[in-house]
C-alpha positions as CSV (number, residue, x, y, z in Angstrom):
1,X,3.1,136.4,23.1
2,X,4.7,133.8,25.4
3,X,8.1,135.2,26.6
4,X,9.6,131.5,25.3
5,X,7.6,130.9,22.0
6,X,9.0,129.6,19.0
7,X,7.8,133.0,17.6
8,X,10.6,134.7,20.1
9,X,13.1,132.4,19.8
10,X,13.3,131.6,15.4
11,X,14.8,135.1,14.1
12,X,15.2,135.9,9.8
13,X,18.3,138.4,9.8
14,X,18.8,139.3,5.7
15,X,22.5,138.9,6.4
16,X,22.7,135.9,8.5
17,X,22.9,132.5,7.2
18,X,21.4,133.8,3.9
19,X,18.7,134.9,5.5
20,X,17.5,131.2,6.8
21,X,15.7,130.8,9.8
22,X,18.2,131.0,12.8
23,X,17.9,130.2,16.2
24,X,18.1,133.8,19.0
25,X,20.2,135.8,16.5
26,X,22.9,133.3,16.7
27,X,24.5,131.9,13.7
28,X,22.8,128.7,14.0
29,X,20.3,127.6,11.8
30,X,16.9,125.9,11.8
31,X,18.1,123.3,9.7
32,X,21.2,123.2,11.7
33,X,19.6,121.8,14.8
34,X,16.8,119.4,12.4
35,X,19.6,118.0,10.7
36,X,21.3,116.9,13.9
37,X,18.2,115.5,15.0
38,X,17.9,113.9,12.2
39,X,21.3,112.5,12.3
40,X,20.4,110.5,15.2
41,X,21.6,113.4,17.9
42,X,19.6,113.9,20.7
43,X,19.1,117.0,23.2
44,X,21.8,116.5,25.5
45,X,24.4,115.4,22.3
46,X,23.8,119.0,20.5
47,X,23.7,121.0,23.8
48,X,26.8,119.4,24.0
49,X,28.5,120.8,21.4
50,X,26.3,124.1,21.1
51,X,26.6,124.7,25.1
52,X,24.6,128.7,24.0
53,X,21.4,127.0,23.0
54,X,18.8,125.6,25.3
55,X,16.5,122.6,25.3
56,X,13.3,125.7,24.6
57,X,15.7,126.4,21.5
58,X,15.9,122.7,20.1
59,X,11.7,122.6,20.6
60,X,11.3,125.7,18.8
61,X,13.3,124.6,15.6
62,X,10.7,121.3,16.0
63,X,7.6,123.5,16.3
64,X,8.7,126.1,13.2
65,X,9.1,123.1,11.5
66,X,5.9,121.6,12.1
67,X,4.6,125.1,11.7
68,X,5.9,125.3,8.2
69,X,4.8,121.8,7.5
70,X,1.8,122.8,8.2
71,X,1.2,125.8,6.7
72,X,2.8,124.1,3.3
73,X,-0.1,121.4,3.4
74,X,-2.9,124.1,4.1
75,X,-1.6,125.9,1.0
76,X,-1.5,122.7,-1.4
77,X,-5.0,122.1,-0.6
C-alpha cells in the first residue's frame, strides 16, 4: 500500500468521533474537512485553521468520499 493513501491516512477508532471516519487518528472528521469544502473553504483556508493536517489529508477525505460514493452506487445496482 502507498505510504500516503487515503487507506493510511482515514482511521475508524470506536471511541473517536463516534466512531466516524477521522483523518490520522486526530479528532477531525471526514465530514469535518467535506463540509468545509463544501462551505466554500479551500485548501490553504482549512490548513489555516487546522495547521496538523496536510494538503495529502484534505485529498484523502475527497477520495474516501468518492470511494464511498462509489461503493454505495455499485451496491444499489
Amino acid at each position: 500500500m502507498e505510504q500516503n493513501s487515503p487507506q493510511q491516512r482515514i482511521t475508524l477508532e470506536s471511541g473517536k468521533r463516534g466512531g466516524r471516519p477521522c483523518i490520522r487518528g486526530l479528532r477531525i472528521s471526514v465530514y469535518d474537512v467535506l463540509e468545509m469544502l463544501a462551505e466554500g473553504m479551500n485548501e490553504a483556508d482549512i490548513l489555516g485553521d487546522f495547521p496538523e493536517l496536510e494538503v495529502a489529508d484534505i485529498r484523502a477525505c475527497l477520495a474516501y468520499a468518492a470511494d464511498r460514493e462509489h461503493n454505495l452506487y455499485t451496491l444499489a445496482v
